[in-house]
N, C-alpha and C positions, 0 to 999 in steps of 0.2 A: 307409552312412557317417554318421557323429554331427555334427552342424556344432557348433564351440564357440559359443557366446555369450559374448561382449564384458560384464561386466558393464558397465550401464546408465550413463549419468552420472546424477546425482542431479536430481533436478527443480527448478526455478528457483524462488527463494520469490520477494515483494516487498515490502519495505515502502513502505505510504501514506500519506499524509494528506488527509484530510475534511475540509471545509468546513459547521459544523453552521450552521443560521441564525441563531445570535446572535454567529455570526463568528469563534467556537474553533476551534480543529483538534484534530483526533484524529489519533492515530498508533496504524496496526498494520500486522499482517505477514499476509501470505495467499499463497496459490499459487496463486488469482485473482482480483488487485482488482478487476475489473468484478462479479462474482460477489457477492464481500464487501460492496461499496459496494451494491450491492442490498437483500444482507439487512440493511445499517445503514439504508437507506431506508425498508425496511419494518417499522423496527422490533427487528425478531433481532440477535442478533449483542453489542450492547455496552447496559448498563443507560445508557451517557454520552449515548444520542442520546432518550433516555425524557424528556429536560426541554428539547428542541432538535435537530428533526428534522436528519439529515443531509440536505447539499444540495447539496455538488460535491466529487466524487473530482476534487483539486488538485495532486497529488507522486504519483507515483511510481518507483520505481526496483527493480532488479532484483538479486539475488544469489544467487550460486551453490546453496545449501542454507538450508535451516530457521536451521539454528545462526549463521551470517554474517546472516542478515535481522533473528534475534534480537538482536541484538548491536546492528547498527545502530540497531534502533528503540530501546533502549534509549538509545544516544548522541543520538538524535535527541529524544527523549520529555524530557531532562535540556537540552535548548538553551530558554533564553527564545523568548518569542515573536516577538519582532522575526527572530531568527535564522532561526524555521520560515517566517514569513514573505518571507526571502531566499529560502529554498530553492523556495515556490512560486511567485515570482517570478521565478527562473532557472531553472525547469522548460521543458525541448524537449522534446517527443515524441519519443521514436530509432526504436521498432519499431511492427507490429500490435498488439501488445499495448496498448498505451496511446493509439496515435492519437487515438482519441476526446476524448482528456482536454481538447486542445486549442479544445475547443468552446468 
């Protein structure tokens, strides 16, 4: 007997925001920001953290596929700063995935 497979849902992207140490944020998208905030830690990842190490994975939030995370970060990347800084300001942790952030 053949079992059908279900195709898959689509994998969860997110977008974030960084906290570099002169107090900017960055905004991108990953399929995992604890991963991503790594390689911006260490350097990989974005030429933005080359003048102002990254310092604290601040925002993040979760969506459906690639193309909806893209989209967001876009609307997000175009908000003044005041505004990004609401948004990590009313940041709750909901899942595993982010708990940590909360530190």
């Amino acid at each position: 007997m053949i079992e059908a497979t279900l195709p898959s849902s689509p994998k969860p992207w997110y977008v974030y925001l960084v906290r570099a140490a002169n107090g900017s944020l960055y905004c991108g998208i990953s399929d995992n920001p604890r991963r991503r905030f790594a390689q911006h830690q260490s350097g990989k990842g974005a030429r933005f953290f080359s003048s102002s190490p990254a310092m604290a994975l601040v925002y993040v939030e979760c969506w459906p596929d690639k193309g909806e995370a893209l989209r967001q970060e876009r609307l997000i990347k175009r908000l003044r700063k005041s505004a990004k800084e609401r948004l990590v300001a009313s940041y709750v942790p909901i899942d595993g995935v982010d708990e940590s952030l909360s530190a």
